[in-house]
N, C-alpha and C positions, 0 to 999 in steps of 0.2 A: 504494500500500500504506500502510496504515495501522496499529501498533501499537501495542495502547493500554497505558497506564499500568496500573502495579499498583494495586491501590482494598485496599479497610480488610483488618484482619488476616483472612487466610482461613478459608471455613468448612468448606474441604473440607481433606481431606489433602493433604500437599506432593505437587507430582509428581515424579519422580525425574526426572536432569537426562536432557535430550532426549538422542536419539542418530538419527544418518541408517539408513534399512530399506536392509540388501545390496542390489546389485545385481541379484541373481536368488535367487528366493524361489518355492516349490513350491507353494504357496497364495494365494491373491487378496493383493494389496498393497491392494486399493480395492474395496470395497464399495458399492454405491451404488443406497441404497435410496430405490423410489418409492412412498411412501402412498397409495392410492387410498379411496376410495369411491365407488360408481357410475360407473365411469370406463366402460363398454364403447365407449363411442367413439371416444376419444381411446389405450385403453391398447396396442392393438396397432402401430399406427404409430409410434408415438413409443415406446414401449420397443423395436423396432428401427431406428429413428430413432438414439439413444441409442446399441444396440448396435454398430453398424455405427460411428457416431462414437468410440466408444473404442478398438473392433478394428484401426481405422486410424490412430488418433492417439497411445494409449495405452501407452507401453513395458512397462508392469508388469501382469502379470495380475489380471483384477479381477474381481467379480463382479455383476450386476446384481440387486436384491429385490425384489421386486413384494408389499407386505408391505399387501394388504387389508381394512380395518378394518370386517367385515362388513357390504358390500356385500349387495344385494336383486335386482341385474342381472346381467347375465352374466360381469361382471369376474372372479371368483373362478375360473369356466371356460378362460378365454382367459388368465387368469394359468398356469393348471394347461398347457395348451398350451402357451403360448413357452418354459414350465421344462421342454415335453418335445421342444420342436424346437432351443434354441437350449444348448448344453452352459454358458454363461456365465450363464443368467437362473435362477434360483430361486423359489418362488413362497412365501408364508408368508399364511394367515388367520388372523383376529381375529375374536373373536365379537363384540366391543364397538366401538363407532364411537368414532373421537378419533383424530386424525392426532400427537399426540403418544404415544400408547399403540402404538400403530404403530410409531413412530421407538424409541420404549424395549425392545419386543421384539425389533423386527430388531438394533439395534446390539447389545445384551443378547446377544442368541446369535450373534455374529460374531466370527469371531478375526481377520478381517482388522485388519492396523494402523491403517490408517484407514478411516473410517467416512464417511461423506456420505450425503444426501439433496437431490431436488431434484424439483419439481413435476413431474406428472404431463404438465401441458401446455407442458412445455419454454418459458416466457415467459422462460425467461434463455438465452442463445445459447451453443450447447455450445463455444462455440471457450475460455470462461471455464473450463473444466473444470480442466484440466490444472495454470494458474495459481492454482486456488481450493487443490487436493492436493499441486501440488509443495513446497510451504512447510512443509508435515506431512512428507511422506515423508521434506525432508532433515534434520530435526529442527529448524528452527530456528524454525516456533510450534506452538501446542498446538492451534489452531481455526483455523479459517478463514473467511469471510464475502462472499456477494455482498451487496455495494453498489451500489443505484440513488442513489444521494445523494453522493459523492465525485465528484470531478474526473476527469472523462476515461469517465463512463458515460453512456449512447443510452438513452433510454428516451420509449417510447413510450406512451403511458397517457390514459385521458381526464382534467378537471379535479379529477372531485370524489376517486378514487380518489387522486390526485397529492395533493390539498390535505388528504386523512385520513391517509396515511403519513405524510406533512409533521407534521403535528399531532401525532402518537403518538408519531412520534421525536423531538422535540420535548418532550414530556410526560414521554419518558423520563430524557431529560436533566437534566429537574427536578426528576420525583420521585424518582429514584433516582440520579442523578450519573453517568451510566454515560459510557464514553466512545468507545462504539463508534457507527456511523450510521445503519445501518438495521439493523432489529432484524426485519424481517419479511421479507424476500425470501426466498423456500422455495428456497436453493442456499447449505447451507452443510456442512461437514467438521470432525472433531474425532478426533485422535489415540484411538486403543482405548485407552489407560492415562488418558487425560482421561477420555474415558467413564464409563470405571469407578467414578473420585470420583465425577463431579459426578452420572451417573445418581441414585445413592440419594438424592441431596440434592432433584432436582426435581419438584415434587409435580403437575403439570398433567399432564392427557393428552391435553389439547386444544389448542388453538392458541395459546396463550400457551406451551406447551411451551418452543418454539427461544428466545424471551426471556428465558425463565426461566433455561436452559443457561447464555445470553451473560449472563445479570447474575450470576449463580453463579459462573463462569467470572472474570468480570472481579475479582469480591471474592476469588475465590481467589490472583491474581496470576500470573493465566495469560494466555501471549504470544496476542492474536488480531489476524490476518491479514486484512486487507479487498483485498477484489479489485473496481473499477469494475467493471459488466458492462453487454452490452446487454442491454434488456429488452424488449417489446410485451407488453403486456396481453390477456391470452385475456377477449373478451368474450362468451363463451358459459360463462365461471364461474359454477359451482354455489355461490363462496361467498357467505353473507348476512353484508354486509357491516356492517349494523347490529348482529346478533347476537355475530358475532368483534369488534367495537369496544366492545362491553358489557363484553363476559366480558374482553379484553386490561384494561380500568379494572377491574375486580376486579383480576385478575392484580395489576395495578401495585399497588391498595392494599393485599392481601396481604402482599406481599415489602416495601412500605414499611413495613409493621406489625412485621413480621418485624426486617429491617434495626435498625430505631429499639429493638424489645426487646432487641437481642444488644449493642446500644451502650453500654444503660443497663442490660443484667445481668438483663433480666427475662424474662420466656416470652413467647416470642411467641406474638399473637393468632391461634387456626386461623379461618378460616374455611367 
């Protein structure tokens, strides 16, 4: 585990000081939403993959989202099925594609206390669940994080993928001083009253989303949580690796722009 330091005066509201969720509670303690686009392959096995792992593992009742970001396959069908055969899974579409616009709806309309998300094709091992949420639930940080890049994490992955994470988390740390370690692993959770600030504050709906949250997060002087995990690399991934590596360097120079305006008093640069 890892907690990082508080970074410059915050730009979000204070959060009010933590507290541990009851024992028993009438509504989901744990939310946990999966982003798709065109997933029909992968979405029904692994969302009860998923559920069956929490049903067994999970003391607190939770709920599963299958929150769509207007898919063109049969995913949106097969989400509307498991929300009518399984009483835990819920289904949610989006007319617009962007796995952060996604993450902003589902959590946006969830009352659960904690809120999570995690990739569609399960590349981080659900045994890390538990450990990623229990840290939120007892109040004692505001987010939480898997880490392939800390001590005591398995990961499986080819070279170039391993050596662009490397890089990026790496870039982050320079352009922006952050102090958390990987900033992209799709398995991470954030207290509902974190949400709440930093949502209005993050402006991506794409995949610089979750970076964006953690560097918001960290200038607000908010506690985050890093969990080792294991990870294998789904290599039948739909994403374009080149294109998400572009737009994250936008991302970064963005908030760098931003950042260096609020230092010296001035408006930040939109993009």
């Amino acid at each position: 585990m890892t907690d990082i330091r508080p970074g410059r005066p915050p730009a979000a509201a204070p959060v009010p000081r933590r507290a541990p969720l009851p024992a028993r509670h009438d509504e989901p303690v744990l939310d946990v939403v999966v982003p798709v686009f065109n997933e029909e392959k992968d979405l029904e096995p692994n969302v009860r993959r998923l559920h069956a792992h929490l049903r067994d593992t999970f003391p607190y009742p939770y709920r599963i989202t299958v929150a769509d970001n207007a898919s063109t396959d049969r995913t949106p069908a097969i989400a509307t099925r498991l929300a009518a055969e399984l009483p835990e899974v819920a289904s949610l579409r989006l007319p617009e594609k962007g796995r952060g616009r996604a993450l902003r709806a589902a959590w946006s309309g969830s009352r659960a206390p904690v809120l999570a998300y995690l990739d569609v094709d399960l590349s981080t091992g659900l045994a890390a669940l538990l450990p990623l949420v229990a840290p939120l639930i007892s109040g004692h940080s505001d987010l939480a994080i898997g880490t392939r890049l800390a001590p005591g994490a398995r990961v499986v992955r080819g070279t170039k993928r391993e050596v662009i994470s490397r890089c990026y988390n790496i870039l982050l740390r320079c352009a922006l001083s952050v102090g958390f370690s990987d900033a992209q692993c799709g398995f991470k959770a954030v207290r509902r009253e974190a949400a709440e600030r930093l949502l209005p504050l993050v402006r991506d709906g794409e995949w610089f989303f979750d970076t964006e949250l953690l560097v918001r997060a960290e200038r607000a002087g908010l506690r985050i949580h890093e969990v080792p995990v294991d990870w294998v690399d789904d290599p039948d991934s739909s994403v374009d690796i080149v294109a998400t590596a572009l737009a994250d360097l936008r991302g970064i120079a963005r908030m760098r722009r931003e950042l260096a305006g609020r230092r010296t008093g001035g408006k930040a640069v939109a993009s």
